[in-house]
N, C-alpha and C positions, 0 to 999 in steps of 0.2 A: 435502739438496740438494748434490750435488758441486755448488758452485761455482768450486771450485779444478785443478779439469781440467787437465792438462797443466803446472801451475806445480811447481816442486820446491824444499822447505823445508829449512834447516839447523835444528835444534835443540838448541842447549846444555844439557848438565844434561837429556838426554832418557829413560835408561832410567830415571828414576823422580819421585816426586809431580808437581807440576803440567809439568817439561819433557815426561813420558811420556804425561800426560794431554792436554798440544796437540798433542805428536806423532800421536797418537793422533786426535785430532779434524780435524788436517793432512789423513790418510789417509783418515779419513771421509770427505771434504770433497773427496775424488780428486787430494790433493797427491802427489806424491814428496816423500820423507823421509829424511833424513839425521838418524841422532842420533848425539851420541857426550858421554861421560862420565868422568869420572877413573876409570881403576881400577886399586886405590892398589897396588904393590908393597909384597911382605913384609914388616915392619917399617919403613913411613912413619907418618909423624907425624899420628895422627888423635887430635890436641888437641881440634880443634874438633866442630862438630856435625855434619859433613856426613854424607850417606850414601854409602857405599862400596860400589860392586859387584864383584862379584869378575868375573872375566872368562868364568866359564861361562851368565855372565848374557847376553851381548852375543847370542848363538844365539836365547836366549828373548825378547830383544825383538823382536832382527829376523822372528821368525816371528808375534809379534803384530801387527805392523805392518803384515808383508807379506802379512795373509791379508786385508786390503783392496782388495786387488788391486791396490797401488800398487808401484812403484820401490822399493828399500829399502835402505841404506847404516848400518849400526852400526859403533862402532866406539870403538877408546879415543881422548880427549880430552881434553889439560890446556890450557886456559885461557889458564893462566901462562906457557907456553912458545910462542914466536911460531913456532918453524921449527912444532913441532909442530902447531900452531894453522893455519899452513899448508897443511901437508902433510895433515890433515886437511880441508882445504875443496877442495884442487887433487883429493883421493882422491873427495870426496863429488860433486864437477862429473864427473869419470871415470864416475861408476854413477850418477847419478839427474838428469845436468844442471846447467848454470847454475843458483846459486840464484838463486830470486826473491824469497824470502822469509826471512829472519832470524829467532829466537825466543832470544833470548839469558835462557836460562833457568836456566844455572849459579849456584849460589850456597852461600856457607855462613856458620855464624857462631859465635861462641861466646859461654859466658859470663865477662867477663871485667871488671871496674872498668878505669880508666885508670889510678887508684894500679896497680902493679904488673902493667901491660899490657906482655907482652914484644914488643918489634920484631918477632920471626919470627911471633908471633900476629896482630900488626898488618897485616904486609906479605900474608899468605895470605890474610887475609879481604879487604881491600881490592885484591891484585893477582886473584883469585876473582871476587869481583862487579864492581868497574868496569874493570880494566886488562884483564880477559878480552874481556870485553863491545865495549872497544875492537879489543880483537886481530882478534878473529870479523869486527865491522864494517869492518875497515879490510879485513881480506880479500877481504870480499864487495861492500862498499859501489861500488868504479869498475866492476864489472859491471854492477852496478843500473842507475845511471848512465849507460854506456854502450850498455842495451836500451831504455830510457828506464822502468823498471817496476821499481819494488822495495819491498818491503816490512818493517819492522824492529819488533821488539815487543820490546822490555827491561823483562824483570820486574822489580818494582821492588820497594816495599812504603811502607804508613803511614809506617816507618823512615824516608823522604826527608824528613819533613816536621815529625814528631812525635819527641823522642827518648827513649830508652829504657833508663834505667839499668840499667850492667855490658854495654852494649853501642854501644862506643864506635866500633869501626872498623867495624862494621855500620852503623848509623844513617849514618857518615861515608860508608860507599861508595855506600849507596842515594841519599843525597843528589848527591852527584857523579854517579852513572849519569841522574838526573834533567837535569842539567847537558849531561852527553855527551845525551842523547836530543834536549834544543833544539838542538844543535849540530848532529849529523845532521841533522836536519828539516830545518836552515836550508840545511845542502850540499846535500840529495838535491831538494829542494821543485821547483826548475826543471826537472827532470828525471824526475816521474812518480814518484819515493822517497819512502815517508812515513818517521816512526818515531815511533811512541810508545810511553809506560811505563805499565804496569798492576799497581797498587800495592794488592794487600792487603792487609788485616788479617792474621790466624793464619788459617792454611791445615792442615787436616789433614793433613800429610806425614810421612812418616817422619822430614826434619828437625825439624821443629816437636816429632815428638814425643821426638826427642834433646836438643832445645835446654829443652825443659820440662825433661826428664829430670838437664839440668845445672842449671837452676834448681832445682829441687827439694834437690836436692844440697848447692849452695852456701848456700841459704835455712837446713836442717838441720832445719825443723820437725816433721820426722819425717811431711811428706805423700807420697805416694805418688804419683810421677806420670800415673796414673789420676785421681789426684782433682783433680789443678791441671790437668788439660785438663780435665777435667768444668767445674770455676771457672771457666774460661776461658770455656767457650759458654756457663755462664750468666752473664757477664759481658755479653756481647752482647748488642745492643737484639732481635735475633731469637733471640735463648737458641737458640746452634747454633754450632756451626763451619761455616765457608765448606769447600766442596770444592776439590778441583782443574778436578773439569768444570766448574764454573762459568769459572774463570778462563781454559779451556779454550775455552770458548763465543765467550770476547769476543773472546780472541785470533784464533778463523779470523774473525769477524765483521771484524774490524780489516787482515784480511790479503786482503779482498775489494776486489771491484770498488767495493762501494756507500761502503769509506769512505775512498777517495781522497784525500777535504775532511778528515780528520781525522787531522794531525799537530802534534808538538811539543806534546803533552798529554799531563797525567797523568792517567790515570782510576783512581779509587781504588772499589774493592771491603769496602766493610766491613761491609754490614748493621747501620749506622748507629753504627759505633763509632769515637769517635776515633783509637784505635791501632789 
């Protein structure tokens, strides 16, 4: 069902796992689409787990998206950088419209203790997941506002809520993005803006499957990160990993008309597992 006809979405973190995956179901749904994702210059600092597209990627998404028959807008985006953060949303309003809808779906993490947690480690992940998250909103958010219609979705994760040893400035930014999401709600609410955070479990992504990869690592049990995603869904009350469509699903649900009544929430995704 397009229900999303003529509305046009930014999405963070969009050529790939779940930011690719709502992009992707945006367009289904007869959105215009804007994605855009870091992609890292030659010898940057990939400490952490994120996933990095190189730039001959940004062609292939745009042609996935755009064989929806939607609007389509790819493009590099860092987060961290407000001009660029800018110039990225004033580029994406130029080719697919006002946004109407936000998916702040960038994010990364690593494995790291607090003992011997370096600052630069500290500042990426948390300027990554929450101060990004701000940057995008603060760009978009007085449009919303000023059409009277907007809609905001920040990924979030169990991490807001439950924490997670060796992963201290993660746990710390989902929690704060949690914070920021009431905050929004509370500005945009008189004005037809919702926002809320959709917080799963382990998601099958290529992060997850890097962030195991550095677990695995750090751990030295001689397991194979094959086997600790394996543990991992049968760990779960549904012996599975969660997908991205799923997360996918609720997000255009959420970006709809029918859930207008439903902001300043965290809806959590787990298949009945506490983390």
């Amino acid at each position: 069902m397009k229900n999303l006809s003529g509305r046009s979405a930014i999405v963070t973190g969009g050529f790939s796992g779940m930011g690719f995956a709502i992009a992707t179901a945006l367009a289904e749904a007869g959105a215009n689409v804007a994605v855009g994702s870091y992609i890292a210059p030659a010898g940057a600092d990939r400490s952490d787990a994120a996933y990095y597209p190189g730039a001959d990627e940004i062609e292939r998404v745009r042609a996935a998206l755009a064989a929806h028959g939607t609007k389509v807008h790819a493009a590099h985006l860092d987060v961290r950088d407000s001009e660029v953060t800018n110039r990225f949303a004033a580029d994406a309003e130029a080719a697919i419209g006002p946004a109407d809808i936000l998916v702040n779906a960038a994010g990364t993490t690593a494995e790291q203790p607090v003992c011997g947690h370096s600052d630069a480690l500290w500042e990426k992940i948390v300027d990554t997941n929450l101060t990004g998250a701000f940057r995008v909103t603060r760009a978009v958010l007085p449009g919303m506002i000023g059409r009277g219609w907007g809609r905001i979705v920040n990924i979030g994760s169990t991490a807001a809520s439950v924490g997670w040893k060796d992963n201290p400035a993660y746990c710390a930014s989902k929690a704060g993005l949690l914070g920021l999401t009431r905050c929004v709600a509370l500005e945009g609410a008189a004005h037809g803006v919702t926002c809320v955070m959709i917080s799963p479990t382990w998601v099958e992504t290529e992060l997850m499957r890097r962030n195991v990869a550095q677990v695995v690592e750090r751990e030295g049990k001689g397991r194979t990160p094959e086997a600790a995603m394996a543990e991992i869904a049968r760990g779960n009350p549904q012996q599975r990993m969660l997908q991205p469509r799923e997360i996918a699903a609720l997000a255009v649900f959420l970006c709809s008309d029918l859930a207008k009544g439903i902001t300043m929430e965290n809806i959590q995704i787990t298949g009945g597992a506490l983390w």
